[in-house]
VOGU-679300 format. One record per atom (N, C-alpha, C): atom name; x, y, z. Coordinates in Angstrom, 2 decimals, decimal comma. Last residue first. Layout:
N
atom: CA&east: X&north: Y&up: Z
...
***
This chain:
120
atom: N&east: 109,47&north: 101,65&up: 103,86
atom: CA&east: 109,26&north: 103,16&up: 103,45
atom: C&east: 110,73&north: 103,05&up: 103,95
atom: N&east: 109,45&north: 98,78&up: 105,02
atom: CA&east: 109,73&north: 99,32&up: 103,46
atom: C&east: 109,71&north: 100,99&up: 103,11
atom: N&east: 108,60&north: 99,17&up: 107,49
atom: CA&east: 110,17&north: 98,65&up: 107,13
atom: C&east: 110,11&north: 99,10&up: 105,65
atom: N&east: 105,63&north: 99,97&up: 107,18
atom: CA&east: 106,70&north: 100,56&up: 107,98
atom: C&east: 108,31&north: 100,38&up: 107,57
atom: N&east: 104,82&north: 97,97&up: 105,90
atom: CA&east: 104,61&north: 99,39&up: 105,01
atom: C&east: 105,75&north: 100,38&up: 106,00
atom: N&east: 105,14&north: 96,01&up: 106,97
atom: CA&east: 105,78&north: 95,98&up: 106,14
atom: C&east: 105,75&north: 97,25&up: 105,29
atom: N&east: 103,43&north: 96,30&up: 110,02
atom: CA&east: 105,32&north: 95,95&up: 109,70
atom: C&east: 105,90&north: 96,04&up: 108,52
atom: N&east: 101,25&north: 97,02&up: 108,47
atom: CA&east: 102,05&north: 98,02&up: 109,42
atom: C&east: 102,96&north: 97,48&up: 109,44
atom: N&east: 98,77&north: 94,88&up: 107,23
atom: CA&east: 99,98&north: 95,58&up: 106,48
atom: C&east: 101,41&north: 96,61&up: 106,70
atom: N&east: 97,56&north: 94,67&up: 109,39
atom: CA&east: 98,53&north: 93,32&up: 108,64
atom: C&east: 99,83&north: 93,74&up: 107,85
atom: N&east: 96,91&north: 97,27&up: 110,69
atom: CA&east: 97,06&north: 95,77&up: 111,61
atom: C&east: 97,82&north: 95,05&up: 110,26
atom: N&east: 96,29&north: 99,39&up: 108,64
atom: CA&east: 97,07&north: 99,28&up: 110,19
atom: C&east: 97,43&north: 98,16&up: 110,71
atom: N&east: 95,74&north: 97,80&up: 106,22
atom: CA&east: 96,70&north: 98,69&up: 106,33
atom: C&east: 97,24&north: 98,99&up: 107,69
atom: N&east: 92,72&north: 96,70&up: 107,49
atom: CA&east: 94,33&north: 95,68&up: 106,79
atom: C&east: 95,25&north: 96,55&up: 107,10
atom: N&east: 91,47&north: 98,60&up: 108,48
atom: CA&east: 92,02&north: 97,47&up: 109,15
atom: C&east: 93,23&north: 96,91&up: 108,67
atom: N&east: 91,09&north: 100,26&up: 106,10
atom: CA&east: 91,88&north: 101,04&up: 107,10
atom: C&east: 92,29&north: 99,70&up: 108,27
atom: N&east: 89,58&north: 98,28&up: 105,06
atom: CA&east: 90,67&north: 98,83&up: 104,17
atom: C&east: 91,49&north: 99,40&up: 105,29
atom: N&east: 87,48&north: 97,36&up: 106,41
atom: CA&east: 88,24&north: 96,34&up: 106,10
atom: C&east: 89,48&north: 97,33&up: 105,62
atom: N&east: 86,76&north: 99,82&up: 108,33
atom: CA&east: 86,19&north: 98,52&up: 108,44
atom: C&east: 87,59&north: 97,59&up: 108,21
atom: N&east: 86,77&north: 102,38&up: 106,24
atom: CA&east: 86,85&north: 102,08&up: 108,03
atom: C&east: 87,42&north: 100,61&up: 108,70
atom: N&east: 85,50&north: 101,17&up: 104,34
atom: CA&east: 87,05&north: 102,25&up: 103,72
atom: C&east: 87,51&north: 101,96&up: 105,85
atom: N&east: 83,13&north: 99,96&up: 104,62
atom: CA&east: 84,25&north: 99,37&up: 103,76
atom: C&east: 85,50&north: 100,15&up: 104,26
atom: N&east: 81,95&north: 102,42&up: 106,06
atom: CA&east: 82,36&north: 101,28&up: 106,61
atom: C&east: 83,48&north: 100,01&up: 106,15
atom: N&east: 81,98&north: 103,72&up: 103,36
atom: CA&east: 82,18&north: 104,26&up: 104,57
atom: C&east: 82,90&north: 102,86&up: 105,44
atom: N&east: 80,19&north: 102,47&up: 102,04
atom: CA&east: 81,36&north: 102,35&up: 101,23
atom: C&east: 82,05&north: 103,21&up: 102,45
atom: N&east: 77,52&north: 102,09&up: 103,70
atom: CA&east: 78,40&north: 100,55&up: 103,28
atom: C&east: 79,29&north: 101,04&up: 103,27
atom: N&east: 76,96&north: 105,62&up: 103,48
atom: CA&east: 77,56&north: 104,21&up: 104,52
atom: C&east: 78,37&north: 102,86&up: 104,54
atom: N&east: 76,33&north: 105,30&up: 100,76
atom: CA&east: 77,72&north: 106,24&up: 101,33
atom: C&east: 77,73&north: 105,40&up: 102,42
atom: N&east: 74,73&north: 104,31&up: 99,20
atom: CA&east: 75,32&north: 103,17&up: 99,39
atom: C&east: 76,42&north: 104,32&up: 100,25
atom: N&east: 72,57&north: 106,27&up: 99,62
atom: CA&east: 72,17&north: 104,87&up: 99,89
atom: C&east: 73,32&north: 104,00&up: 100,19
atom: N&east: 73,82&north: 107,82&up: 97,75
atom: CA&east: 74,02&north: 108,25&up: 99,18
atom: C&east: 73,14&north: 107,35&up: 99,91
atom: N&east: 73,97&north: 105,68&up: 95,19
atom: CA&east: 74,06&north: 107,00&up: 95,78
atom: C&east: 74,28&north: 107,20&up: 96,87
atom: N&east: 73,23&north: 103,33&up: 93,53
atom: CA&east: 72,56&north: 103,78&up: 94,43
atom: C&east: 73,26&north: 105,16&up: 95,73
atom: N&east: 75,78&north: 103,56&up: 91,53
atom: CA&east: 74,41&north: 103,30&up: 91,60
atom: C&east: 73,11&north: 103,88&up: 92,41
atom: N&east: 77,93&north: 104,33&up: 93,44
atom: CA&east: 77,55&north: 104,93&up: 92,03
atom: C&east: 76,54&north: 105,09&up: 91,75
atom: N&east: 78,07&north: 102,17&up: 95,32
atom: CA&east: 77,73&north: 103,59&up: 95,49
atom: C&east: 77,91&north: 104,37&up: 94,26
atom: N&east: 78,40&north: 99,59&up: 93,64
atom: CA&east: 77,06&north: 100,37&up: 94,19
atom: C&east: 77,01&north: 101,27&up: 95,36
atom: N&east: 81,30&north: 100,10&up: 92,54
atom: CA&east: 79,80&north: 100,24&up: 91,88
atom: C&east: 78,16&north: 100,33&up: 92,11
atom: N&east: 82,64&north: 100,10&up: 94,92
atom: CA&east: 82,31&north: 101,27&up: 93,77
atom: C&east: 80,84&north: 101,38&up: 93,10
atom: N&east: 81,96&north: 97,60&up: 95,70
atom: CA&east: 81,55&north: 98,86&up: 96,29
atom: C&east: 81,11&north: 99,74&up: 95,85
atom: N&east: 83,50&north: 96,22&up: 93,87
atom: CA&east: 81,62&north: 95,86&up: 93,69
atom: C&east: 81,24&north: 96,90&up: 95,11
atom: N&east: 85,77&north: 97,49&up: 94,43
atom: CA&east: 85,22&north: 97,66&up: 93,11
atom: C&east: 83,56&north: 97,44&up: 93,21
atom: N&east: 86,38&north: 96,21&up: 96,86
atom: CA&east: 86,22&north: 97,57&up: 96,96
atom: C&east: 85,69&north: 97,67&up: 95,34
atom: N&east: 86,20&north: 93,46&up: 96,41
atom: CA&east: 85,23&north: 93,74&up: 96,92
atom: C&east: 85,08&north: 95,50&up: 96,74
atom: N&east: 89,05&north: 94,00&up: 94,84
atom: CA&east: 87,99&north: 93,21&up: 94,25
atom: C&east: 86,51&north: 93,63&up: 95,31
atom: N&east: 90,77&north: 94,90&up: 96,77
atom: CA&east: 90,25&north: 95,66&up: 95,47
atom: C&east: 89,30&north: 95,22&up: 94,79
atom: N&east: 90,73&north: 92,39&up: 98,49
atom: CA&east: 90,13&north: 93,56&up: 98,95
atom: C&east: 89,93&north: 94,81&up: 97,85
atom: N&east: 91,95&north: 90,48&up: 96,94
atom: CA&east: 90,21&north: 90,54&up: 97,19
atom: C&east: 89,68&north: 91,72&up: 97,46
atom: N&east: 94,39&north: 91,53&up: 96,60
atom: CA&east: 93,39&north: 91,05&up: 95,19
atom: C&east: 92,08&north: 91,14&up: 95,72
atom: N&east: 95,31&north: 91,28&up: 98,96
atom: CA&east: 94,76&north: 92,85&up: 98,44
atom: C&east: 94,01&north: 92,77&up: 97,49
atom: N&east: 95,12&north: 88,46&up: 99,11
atom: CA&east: 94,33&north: 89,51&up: 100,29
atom: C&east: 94,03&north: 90,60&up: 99,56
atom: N&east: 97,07&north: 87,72&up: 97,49
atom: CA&east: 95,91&north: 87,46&up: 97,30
atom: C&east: 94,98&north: 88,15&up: 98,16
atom: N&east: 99,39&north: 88,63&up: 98,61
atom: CA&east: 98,83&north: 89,35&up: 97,66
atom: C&east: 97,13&north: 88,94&up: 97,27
atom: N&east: 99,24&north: 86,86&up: 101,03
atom: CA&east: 99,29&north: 88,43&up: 100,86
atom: C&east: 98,82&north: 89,05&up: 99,58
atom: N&east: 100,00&north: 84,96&up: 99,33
atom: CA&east: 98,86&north: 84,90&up: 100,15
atom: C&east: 98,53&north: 86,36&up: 100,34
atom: N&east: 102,28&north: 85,70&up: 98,01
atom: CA&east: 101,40&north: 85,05&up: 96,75
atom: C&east: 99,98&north: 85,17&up: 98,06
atom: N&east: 104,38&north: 86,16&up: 100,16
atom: CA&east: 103,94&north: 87,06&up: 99,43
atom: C&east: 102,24&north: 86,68&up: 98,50
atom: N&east: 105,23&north: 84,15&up: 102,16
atom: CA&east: 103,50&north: 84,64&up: 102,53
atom: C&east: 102,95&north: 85,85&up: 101,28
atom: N&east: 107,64&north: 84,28&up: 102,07
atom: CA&east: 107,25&north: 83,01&up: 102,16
atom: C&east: 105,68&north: 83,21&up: 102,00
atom: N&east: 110,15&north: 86,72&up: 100,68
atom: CA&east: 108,72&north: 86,36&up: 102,08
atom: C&east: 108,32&north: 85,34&up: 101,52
atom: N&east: 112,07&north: 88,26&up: 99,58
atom: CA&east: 111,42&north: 86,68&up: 99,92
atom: C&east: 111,06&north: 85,79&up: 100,76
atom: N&east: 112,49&north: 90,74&up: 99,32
atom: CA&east: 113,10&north: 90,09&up: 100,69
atom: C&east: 112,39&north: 88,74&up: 100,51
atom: N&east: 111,56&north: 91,65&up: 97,07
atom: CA&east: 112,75&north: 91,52&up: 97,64
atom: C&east: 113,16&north: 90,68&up: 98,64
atom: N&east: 108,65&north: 90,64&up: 98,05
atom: CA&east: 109,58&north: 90,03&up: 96,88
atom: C&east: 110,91&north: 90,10&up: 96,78
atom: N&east: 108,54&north: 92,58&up: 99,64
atom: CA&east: 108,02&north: 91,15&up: 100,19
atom: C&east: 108,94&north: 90,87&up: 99,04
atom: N&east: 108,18&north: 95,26&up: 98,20
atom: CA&east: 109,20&north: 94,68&up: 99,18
atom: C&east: 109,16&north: 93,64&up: 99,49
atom: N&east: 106,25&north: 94,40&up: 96,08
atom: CA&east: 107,65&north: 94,42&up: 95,77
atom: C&east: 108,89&north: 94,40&up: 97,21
atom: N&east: 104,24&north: 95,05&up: 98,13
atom: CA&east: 104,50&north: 93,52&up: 97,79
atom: C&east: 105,47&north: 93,75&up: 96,82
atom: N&east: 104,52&north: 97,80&up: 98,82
atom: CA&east: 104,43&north: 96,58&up: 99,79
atom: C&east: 104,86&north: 95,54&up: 98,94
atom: N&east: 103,59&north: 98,91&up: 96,50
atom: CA&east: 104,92&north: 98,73&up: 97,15
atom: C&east: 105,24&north: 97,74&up: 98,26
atom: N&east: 100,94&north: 97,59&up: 95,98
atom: CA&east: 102,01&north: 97,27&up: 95,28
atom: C&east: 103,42&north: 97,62&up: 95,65
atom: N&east: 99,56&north: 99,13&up: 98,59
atom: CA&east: 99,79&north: 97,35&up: 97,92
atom: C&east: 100,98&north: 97,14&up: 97,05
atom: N&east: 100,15&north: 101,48&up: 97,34
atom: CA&east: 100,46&north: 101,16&up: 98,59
atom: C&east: 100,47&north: 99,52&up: 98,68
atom: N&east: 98,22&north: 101,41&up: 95,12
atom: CA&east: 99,75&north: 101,75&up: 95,26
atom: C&east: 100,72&north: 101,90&up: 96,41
atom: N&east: 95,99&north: 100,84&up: 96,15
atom: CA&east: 96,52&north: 99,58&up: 95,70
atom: C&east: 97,60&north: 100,14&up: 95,44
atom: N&east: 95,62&north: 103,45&up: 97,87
atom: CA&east: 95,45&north: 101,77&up: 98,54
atom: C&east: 96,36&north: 101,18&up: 98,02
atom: N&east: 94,96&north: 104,90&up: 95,62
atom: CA&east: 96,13&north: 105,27&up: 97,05
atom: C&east: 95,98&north: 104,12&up: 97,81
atom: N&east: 92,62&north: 104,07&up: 94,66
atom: CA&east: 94,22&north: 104,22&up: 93,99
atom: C&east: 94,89&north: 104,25&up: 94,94
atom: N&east: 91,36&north: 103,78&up: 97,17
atom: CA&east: 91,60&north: 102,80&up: 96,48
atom: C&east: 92,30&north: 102,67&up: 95,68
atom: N&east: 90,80&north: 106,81&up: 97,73
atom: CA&east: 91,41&north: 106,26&up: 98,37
atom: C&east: 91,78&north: 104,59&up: 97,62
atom: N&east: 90,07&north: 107,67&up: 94,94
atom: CA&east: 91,23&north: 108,23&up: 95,32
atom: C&east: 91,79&north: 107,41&up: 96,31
atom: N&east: 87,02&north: 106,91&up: 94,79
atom: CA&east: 88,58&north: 105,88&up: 93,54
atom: C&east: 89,75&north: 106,41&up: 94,39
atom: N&east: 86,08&north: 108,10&up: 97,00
atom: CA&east: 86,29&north: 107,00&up: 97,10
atom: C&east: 87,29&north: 106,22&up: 96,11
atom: N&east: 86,21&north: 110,57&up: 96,03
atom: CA&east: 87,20&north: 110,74&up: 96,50
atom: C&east: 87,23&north: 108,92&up: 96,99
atom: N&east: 83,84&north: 110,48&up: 93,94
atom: CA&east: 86,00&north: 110,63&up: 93,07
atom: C&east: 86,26&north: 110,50&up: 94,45
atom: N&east: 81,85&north: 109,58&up: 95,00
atom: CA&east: 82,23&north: 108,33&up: 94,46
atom: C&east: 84,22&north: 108,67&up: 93,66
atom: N&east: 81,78&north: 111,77&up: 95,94
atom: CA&east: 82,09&north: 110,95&up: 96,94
atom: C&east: 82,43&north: 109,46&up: 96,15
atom: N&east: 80,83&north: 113,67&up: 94,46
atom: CA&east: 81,90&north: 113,96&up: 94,65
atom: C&east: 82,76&north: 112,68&up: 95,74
atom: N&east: 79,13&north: 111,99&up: 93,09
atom: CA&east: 79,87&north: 112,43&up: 91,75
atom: C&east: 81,45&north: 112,55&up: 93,40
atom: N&east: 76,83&north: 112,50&up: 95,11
atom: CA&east: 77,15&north: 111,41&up: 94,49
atom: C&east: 78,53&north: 111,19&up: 93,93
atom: N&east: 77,24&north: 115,42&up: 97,24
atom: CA&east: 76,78&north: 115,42&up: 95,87
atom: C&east: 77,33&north: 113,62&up: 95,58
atom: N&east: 77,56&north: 114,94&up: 100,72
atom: CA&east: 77,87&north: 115,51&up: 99,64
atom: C&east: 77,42&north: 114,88&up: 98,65
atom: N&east: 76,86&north: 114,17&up: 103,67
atom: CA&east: 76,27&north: 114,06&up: 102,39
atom: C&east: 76,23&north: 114,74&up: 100,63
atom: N&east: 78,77&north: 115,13&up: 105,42
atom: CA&east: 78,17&north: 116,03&up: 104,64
atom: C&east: 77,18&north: 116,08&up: 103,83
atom: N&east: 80,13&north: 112,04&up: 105,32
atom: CA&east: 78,96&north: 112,60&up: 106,78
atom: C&east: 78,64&north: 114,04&up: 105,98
atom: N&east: 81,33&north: 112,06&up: 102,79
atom: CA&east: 79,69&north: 111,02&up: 103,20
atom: C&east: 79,15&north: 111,66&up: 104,56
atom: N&east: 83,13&north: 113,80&up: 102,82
atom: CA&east: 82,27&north: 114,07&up: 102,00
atom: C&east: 80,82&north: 113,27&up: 102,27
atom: N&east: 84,59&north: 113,13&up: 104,92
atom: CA&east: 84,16&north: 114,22&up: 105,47
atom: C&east: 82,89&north: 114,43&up: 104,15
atom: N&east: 86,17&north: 110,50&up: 104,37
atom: CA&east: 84,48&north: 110,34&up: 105,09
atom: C&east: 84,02&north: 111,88&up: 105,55
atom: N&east: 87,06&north: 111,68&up: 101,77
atom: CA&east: 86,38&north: 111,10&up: 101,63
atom: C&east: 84,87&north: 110,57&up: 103,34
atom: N&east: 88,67&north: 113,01&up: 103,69
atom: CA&east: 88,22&north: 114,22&up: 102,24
atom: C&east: 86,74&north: 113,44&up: 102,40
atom: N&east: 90,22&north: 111,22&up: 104,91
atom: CA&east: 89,48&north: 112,08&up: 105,68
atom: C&east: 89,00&north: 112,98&up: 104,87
atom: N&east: 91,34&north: 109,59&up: 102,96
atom: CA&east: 90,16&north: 108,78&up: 103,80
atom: C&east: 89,61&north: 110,06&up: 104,30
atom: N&east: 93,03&north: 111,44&up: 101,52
atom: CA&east: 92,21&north: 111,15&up: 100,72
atom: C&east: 90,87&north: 110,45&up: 101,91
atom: N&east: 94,72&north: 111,60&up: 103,74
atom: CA&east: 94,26&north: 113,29&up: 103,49
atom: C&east: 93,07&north: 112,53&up: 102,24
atom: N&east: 95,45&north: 108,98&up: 103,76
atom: CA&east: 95,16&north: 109,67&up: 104,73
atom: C&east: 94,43&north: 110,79&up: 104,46
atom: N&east: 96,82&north: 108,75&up: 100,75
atom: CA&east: 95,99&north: 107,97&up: 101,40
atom: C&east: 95,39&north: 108,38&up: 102,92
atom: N&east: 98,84&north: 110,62&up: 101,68
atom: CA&east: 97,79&north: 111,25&up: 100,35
atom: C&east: 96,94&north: 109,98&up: 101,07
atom: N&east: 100,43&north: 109,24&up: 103,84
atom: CA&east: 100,15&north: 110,65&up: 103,70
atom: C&east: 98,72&north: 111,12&up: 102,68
atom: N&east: 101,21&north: 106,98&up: 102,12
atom: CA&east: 100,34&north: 107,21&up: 103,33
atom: C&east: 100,13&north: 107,94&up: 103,87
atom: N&east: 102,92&north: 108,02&up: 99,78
atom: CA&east: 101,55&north: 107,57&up: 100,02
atom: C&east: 100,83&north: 107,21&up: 101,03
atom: N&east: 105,19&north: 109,16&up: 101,38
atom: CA&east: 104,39&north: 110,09&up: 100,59
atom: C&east: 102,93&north: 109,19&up: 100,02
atom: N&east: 106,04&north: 106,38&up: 102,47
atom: CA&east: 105,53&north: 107,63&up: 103,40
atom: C&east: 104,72&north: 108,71&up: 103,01
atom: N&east: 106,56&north: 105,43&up: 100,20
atom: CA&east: 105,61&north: 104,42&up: 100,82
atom: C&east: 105,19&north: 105,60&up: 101,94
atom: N&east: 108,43&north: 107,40&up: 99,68
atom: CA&east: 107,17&north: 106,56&up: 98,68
atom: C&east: 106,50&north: 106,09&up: 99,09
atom: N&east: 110,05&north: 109,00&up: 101,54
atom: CA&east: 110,09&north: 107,96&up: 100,95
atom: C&east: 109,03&north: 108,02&up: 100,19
atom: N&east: 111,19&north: 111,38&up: 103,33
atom: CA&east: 110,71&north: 111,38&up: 101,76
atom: C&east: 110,56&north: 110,18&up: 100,65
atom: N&east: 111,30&north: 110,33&up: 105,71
atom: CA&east: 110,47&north: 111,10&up: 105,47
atom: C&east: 110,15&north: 111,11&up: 104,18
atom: N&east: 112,55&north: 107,08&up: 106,49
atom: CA&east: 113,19&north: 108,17&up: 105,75
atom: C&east: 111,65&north: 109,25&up: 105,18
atom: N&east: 112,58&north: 105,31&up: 109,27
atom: CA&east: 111,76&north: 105,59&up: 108,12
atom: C&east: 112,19&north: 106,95&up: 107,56
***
């Protein structure tokens, strides 16, 4: 893995963004500041998705269109997150906690690790 890759310089910022972000919900920080560092990790997600699945395409993976459909959902549920921790506030910092723990930091280590690895 070449240090100054893309796929390395975003799992780096995606990292320094999850630990901003669950240091802002166990602080109970201000609404405003937890709902920016929550878009941060989910930009830094789906640009991590999207390199991923240009490498799959290169290499013509058989599982890309399924795969992709995974991240489709998982930005898709992370959005009706967004929106109710917006809403309901430091009500919803847990759920969107557990989301970012749960399903987002799952995929990326476990499904997504052989290919975010070989592609950086």
């Amino acid at each position: 893995m070449h240090p100054d890759s893309e796929v390395d310089r975003l799992k780096d910022l995606l990292q320094q963004h999850l630990t901003e972000f669950y240091q802002a919900v166990e602080t109970q920080a201000e609404r405003s500041v937890v709902v920016r560092l929550f878009d941060k990790v989910i930009n830094d997600s789906n640009r991590l998705f999207q390199q991923e699945e240009r490498y799959l395409r290169r290499n013509w993976s058989p599982d890309i269109e399924s795969h992709r459909q995974r991240h489709k959902a998982l930005l898709g549920l992370a959005a009706h997150v967004r929106i109710h921790l917006e809403l309901a506030g430091k009500d919803a910092a847990q759920p969107a906690l557990l989301f970012a723990e749960e399903w987002l930091e799952q995929h990326l280590r476990g499904v997504d690790q052989p290919f975010l690895s070989v592609a950086a």
